[in-house]
VEXDREN-2710 file (C-alpha; in Angstrom, 1 decimal):
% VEXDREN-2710
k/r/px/py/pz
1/UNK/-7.1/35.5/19.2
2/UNK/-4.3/33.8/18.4
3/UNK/-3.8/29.3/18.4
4/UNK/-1.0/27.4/18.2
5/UNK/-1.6/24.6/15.9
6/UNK/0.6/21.8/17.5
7/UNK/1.3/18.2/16.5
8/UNK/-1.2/16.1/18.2
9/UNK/-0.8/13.3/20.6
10/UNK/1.6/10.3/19.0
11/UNK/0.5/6.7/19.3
12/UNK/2.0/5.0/22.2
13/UNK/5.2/3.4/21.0
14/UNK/6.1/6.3/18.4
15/UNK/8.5/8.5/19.5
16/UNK/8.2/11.6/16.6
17/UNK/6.9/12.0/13.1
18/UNK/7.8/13.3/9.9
19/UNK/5.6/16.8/8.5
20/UNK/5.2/15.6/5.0
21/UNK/2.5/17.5/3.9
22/UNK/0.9/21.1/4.5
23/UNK/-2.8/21.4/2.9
24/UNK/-3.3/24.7/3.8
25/UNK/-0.5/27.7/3.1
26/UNK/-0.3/30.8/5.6
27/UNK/-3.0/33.6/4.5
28/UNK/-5.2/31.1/3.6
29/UNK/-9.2/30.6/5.7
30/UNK/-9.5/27.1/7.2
31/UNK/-12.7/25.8/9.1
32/UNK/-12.7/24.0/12.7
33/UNK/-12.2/20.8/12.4
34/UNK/-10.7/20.9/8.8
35/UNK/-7.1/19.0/8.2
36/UNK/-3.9/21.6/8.0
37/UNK/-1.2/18.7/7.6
38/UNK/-0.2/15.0/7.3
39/UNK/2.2/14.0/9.9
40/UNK/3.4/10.1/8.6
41/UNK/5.2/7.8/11.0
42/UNK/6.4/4.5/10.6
43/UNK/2.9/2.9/10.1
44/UNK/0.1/5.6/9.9
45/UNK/-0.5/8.7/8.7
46/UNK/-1.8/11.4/11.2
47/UNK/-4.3/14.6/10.1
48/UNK/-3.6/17.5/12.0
49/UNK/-7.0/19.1/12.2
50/UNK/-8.2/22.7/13.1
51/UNK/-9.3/23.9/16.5
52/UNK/-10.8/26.6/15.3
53/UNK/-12.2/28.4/12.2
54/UNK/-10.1/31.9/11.0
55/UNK/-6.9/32.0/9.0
56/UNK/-4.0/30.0/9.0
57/UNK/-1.4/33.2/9.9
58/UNK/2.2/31.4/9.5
59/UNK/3.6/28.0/9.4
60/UNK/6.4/27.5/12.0
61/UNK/7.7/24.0/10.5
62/UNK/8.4/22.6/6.7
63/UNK/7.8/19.5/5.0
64/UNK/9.9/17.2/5.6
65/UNK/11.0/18.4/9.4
66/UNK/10.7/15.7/12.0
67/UNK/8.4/16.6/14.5
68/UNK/7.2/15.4/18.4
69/UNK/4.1/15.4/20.3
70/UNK/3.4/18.9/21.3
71/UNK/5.7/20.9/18.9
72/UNK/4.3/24.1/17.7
73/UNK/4.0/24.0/13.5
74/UNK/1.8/27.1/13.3
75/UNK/-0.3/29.9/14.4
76/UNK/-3.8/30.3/13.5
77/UNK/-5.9/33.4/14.2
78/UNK/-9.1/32.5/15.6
79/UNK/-12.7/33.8/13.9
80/UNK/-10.3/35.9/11.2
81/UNK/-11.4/36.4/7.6
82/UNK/-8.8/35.6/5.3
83/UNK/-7.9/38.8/2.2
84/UNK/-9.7/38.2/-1.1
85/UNK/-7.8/36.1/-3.9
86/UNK/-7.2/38.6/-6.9
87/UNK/-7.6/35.9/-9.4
88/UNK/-11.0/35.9/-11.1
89/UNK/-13.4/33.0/-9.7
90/UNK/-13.0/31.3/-13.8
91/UNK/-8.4/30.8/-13.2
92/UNK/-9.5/29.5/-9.9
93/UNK/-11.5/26.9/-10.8
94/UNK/-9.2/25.8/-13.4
95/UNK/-6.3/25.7/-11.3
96/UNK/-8.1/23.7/-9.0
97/UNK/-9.8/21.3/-11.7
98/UNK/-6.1/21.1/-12.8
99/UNK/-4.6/20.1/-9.6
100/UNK/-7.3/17.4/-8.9
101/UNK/-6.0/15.8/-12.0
102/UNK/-2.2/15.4/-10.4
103/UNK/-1.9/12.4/-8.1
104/UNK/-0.3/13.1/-4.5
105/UNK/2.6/11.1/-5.6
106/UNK/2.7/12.7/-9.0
107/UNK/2.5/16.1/-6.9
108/UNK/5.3/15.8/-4.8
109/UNK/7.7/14.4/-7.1
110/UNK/6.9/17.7/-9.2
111/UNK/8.0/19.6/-6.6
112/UNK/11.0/18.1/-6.3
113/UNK/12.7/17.8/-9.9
114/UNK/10.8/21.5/-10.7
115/UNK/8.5/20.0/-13.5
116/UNK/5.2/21.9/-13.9
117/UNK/2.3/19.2/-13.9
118/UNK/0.1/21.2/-16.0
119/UNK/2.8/20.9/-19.1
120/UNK/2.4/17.0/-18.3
121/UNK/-0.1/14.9/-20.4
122/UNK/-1.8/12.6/-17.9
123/UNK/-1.9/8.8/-19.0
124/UNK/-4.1/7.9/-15.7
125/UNK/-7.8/7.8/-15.5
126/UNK/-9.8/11.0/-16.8
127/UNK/-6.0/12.2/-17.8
128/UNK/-5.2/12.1/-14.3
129/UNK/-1.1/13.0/-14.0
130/UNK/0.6/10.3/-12.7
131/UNK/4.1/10.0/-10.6
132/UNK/5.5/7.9/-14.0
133/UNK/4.0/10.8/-16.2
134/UNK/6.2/13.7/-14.0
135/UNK/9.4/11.3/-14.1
136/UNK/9.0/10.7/-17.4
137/UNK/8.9/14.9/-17.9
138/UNK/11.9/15.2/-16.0
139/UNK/13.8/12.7/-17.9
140/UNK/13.5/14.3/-21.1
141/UNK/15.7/17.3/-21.8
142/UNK/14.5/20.8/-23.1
143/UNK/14.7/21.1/-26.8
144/UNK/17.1/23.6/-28.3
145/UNK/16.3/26.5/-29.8
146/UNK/16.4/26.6/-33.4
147/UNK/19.5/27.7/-35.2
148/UNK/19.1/30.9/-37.6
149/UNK/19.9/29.5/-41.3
150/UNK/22.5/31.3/-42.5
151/UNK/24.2/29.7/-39.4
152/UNK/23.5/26.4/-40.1
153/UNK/25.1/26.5/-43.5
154/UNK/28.5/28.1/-42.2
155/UNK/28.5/25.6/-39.6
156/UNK/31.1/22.5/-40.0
157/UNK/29.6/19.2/-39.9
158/UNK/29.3/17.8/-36.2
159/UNK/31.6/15.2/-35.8
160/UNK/29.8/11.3/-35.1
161/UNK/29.1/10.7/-31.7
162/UNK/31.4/7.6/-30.3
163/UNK/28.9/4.8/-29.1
164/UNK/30.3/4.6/-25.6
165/UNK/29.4/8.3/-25.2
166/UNK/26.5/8.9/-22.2
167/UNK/23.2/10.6/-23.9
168/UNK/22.8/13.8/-23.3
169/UNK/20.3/15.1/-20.7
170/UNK/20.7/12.1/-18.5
171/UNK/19.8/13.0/-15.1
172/UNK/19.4/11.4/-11.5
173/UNK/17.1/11.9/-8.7
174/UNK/17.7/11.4/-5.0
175/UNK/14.5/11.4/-2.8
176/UNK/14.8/10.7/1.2
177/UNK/12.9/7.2/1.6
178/UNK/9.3/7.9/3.3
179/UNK/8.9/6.7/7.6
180/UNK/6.8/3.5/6.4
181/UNK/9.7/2.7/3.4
182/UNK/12.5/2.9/6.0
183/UNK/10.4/0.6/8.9
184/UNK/9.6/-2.1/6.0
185/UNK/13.3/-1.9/5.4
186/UNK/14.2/-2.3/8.7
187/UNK/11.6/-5.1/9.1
188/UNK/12.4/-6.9/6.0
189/UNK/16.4/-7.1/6.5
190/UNK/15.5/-8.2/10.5
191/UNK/13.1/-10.7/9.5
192/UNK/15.8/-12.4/7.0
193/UNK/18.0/-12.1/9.2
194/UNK/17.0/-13.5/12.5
195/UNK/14.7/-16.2/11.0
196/UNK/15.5/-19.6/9.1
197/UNK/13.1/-18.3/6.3
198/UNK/12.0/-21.9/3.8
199/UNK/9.3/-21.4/1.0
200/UNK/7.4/-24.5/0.3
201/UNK/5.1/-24.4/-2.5
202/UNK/1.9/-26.4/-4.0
203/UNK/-0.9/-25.4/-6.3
204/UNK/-4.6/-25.2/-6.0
205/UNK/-7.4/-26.3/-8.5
206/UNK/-10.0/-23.2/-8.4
207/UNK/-12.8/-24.8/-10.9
208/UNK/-15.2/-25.9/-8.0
209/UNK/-14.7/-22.2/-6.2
210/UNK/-15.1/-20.7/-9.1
211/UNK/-18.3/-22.1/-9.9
212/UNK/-19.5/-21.5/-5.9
213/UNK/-19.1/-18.0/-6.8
214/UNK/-20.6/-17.6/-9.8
215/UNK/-23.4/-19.2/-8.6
216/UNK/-24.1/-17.5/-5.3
217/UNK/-22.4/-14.0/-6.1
218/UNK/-25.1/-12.2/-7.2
219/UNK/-27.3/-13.6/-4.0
220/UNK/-24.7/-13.1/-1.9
221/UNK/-24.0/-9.3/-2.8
222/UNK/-28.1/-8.2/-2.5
223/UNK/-28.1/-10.5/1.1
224/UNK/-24.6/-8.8/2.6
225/UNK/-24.0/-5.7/0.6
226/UNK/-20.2/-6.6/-0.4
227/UNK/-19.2/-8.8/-3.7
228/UNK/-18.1/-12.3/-2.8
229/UNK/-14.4/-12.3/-3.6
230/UNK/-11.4/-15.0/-3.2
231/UNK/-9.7/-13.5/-0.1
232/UNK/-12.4/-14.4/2.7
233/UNK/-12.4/-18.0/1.2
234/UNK/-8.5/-18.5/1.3
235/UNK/-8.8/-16.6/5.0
236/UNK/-11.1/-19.0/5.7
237/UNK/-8.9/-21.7/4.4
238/UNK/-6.1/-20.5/6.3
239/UNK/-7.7/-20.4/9.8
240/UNK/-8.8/-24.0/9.0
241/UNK/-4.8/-25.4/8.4
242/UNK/-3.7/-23.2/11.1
243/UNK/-6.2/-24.9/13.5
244/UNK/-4.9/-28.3/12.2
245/UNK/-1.2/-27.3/13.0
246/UNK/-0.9/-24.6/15.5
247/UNK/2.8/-24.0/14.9
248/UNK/2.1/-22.6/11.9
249/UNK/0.3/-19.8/14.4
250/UNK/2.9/-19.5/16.5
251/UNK/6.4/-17.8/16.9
252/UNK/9.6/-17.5/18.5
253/UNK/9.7/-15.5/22.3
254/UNK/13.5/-15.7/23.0
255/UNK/13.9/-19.2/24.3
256/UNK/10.2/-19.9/24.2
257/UNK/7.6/-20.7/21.6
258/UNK/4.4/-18.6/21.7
259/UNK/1.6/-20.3/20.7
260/UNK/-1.6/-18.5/19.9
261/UNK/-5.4/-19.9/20.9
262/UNK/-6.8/-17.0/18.6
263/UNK/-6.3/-16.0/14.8
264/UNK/-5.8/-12.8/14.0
265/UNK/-4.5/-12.7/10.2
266/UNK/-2.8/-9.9/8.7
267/UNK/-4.0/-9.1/4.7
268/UNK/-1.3/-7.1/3.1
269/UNK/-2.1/-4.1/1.1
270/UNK/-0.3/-2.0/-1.7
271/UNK/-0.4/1.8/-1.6
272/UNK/1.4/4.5/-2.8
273/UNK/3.0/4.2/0.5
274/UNK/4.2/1.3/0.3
275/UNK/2.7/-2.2/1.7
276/UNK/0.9/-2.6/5.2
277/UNK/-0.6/-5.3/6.8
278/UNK/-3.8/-4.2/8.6
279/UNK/-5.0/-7.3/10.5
280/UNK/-8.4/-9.2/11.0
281/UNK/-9.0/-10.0/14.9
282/UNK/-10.1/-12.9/15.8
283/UNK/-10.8/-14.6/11.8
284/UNK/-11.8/-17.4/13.1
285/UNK/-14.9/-16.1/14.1
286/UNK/-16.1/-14.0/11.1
287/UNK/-18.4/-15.3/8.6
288/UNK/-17.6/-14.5/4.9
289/UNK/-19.5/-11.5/4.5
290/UNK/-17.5/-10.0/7.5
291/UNK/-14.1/-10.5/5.8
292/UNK/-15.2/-9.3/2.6
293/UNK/-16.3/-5.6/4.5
294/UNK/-13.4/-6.0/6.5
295/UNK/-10.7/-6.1/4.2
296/UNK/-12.6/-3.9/1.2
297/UNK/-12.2/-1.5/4.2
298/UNK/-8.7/-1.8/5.2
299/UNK/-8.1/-1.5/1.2
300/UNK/-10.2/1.8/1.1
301/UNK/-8.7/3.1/4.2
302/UNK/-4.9/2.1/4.1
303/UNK/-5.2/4.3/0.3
304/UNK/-6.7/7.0/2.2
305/UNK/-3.9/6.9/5.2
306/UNK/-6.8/6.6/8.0
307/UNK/-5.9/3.3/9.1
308/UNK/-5.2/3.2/12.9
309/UNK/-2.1/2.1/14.9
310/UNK/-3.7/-0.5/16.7
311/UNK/-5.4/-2.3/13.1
312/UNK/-1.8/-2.3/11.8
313/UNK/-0.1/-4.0/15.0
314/UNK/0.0/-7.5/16.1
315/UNK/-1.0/-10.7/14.0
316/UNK/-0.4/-13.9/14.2
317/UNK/-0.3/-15.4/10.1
318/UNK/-0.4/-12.8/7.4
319/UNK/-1.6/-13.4/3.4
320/UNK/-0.5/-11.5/0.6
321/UNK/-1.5/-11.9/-2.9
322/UNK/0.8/-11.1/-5.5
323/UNK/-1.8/-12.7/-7.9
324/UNK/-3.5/-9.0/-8.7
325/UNK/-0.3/-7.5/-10.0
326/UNK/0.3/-10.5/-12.4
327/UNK/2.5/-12.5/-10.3
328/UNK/2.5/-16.1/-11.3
329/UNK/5.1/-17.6/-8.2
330/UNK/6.6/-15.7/-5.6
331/UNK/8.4/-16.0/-2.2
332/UNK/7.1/-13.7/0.2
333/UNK/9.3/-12.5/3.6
334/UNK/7.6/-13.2/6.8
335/UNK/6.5/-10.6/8.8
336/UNK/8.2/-10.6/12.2
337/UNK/7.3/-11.7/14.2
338/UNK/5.2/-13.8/13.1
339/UNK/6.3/-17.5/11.9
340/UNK/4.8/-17.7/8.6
341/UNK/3.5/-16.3/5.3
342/UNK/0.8/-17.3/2.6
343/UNK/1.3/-16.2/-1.0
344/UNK/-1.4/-15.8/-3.4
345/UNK/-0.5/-15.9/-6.9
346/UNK/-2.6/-15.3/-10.4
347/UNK/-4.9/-17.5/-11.3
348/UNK/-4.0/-18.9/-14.9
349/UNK/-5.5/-21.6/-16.9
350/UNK/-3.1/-24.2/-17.5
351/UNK/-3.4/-27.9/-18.9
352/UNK/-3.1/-30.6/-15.6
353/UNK/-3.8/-34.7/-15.4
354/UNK/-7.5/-35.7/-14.0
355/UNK/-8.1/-39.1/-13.7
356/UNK/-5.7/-39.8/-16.5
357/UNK/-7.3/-36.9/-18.8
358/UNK/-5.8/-33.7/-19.6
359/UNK/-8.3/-30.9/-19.0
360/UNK/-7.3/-26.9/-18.5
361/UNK/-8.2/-25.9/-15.3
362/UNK/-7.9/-22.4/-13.4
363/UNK/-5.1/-22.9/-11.4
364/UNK/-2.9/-20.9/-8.8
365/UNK/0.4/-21.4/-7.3
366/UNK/0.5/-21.3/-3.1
367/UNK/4.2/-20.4/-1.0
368/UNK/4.0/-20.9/2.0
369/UNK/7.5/-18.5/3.7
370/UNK/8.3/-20.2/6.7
371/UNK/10.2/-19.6/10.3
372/UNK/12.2/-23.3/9.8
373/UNK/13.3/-23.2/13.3
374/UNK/10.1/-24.4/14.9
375/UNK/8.4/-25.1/11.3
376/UNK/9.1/-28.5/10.2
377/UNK/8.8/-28.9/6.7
378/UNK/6.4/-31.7/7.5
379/UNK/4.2/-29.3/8.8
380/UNK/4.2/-26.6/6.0
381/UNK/4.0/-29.2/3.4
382/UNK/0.7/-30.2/5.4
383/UNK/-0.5/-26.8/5.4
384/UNK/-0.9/-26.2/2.0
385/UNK/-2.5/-29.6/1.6
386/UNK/-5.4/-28.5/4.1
387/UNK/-5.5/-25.5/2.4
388/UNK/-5.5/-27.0/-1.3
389/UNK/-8.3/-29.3/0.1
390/UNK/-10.5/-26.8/1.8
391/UNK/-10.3/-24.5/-1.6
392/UNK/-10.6/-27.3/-3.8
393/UNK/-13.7/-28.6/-1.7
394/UNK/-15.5/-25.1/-0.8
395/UNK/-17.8/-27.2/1.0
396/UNK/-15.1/-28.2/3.8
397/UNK/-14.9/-24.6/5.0
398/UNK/-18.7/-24.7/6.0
399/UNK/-18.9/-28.1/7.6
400/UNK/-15.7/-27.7/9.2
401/UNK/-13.8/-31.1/8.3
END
């Protein structure tokens, strides 16, 4: 019997997708249930699982088409066995070892500029090919064959190249920008301009958090199963100042402002993708533990592309911390439309004044990005105070003063 495998139900809100991957090629056996294809739309990346188990008989749509609810992209023949490969069981396995040593994004961009990944020597974990590794392969031109020597010695000399001469084998690369590139684009560009955007900075003393966590960590990871990091304290923080000025929670509705009784807080998060901002309903109400699981999931699921619609939609304050790529000071673009923006930055030991001593201490810088039409500047620089207080003072956070 023969099913038509067709692109699944879109969230509300999204009008069509883009096929970027096919896991399966026509000919091959698939089991019910078992992803066929990624379908990636401006947030989220969709599976496109099988209804059945049988053979995957012909693929109707290629990577890279954009697609729509409904649309046929291939037919599957129900309870079908699929032929024997005529490689030996050994090539097999070593193709396969081999291809689970390429990374998707390595993978892709393999296919595109024609380099074989298993001529690629892998400078990732395990000698895991990365997409640097297959650019870096495509950038270097093929050496030439060897000239015979009786040729060599007739040859004239090769005149000197001139400096402003281009070096040879120079090549470009033009690859179509993913959904979620083009939305944070789009979002970015609107964001800057539609809002008076203002970064305000101020720095934080870490010592006494520092200590808080090395004393409790181990405790606190046998007691709630997740390591006590720095996110759910500065979350923490954050609710705290935005409770103390509630424009800082708030946004622009037209002619309105939009305040927010509730404080849902958007962690951004890096992935081969590109960034996202899954959100944490209702912060306010978490304990530690919970944000710590919460956003060790997000992390682990936004990588995986399994995050849903409705966890990336919405907010009311987002975080991002620049800090774990090595940035020392940053302004970060608020994301509409929202009002404001923390920045995180690394922590560094640096010399400061304490009660007229100088003593190193581990310090980080904090930027507030802010919406300056209905944040004062009054009110950001505030913000940051709370928050330098609260961080500097762990305590704070748990009485709630």
């Amino acid at each position: 019997m023969t099913i038509e495998v067709r692109v699944p139900n879109l969230p509300e809100s999204v009008a069509d997708a883009t096929l970027v991957k096919w896991h399966k090629k026509a000919g091959e056996a698939v089991s019910r249930d078992e992803n066929l294809a990624d379908l990636e739309t401006d947030k989220v990346v969709l599976e496109v699982p099988a209804t059945a188990s049988g053979v995957l008989k012909e693929i109707l749509v290629a990577e890279g088409t954009v697609v729509v609810a409904g649309q046929v992209l291939a037919l599957l023949e129900e309870g079908a066995v699929a032929a024997a490969p005529a490689a030996s069981a050994a090539p097999v396995a070593a193709a396969a070892g081999a291809a689970a040593k390429v990374a998707p994004s390595a993978k892709r961009l393999a296919e595109d500029t024609g380099v074989d990944p298993a001529n690629v020597a892998g400078s990732g974990k395990d000698g895991r090919v990365t997409k640097q590794d297959v650019a870096k392969a495509a950038d270097k031109p093929a050496a030439a064959p060897a000239a015979p020597t009786s040729a060599v010695a007739a040859a004239p000399a090769a005149p000197a190249m001139s400096p402003a001469a281009p070096r040879a084998g120079r090549t470009e690369q033009r690859v179509p920008m993913t959904r979620l590139r083009t939305r944070i684009a789009q979002r970015l560009v609107e964001a800057q301009a539609t809002q008076a955007l203002l970064t305000t900075f101020n720095e934080v003393d870490l010592k006494a958090l520092n200590e808080l966590r090395t004393k409790y960590k181990d405790k606190f990871e046998k007691a709630h199963g997740v390591r006590l990091g720095f996110m759910s304290f500065f979350v923490k923080a954050a609710v705290e100042a935005l409770k103390k000025y509630p424009v800082v929670n708030a946004y622009v509705d037209g002619g309105d402002i939009l305040y927010h009784d509730y404080y849902d807080i958007g962690v951004a998060v890096s992935t081969e993708r590109g960034l996202i901002v899954p959100v944490l309903r209702d912060a306010d109400q978490l304990g530690f533990a919970d944000v710590e699981k919460a956003v060790g999931n997000f992390a682990t699921r936004a990588r995986a592309g399994s995050l849903t619609l409705e966890e990336l939609t919405g907010g009311t304050f987002s975080i991002t911390n620049g800090g774990v790529f090595g940035s020392l000071l940053s302004t970060p673009i608020v994301n509409a439309p929202q009002s404001a923006i923390l920045g995180m930055h690394k922590i560094q030991d640096r010399p400061v004044v304490i009660d007229g001593q100088i003593v190193i201490r581990p310090m980080m810088y904090l930027a507030l990005t802010y919406d300056h039409r209905i944040i004062d500047g009054k009110e950001a620089v505030q913000f940051l105070v709370t928050m330098k207080d609260c961080l500097e003072d762990p305590a704070r956070l748990l009485l709630g003063v």
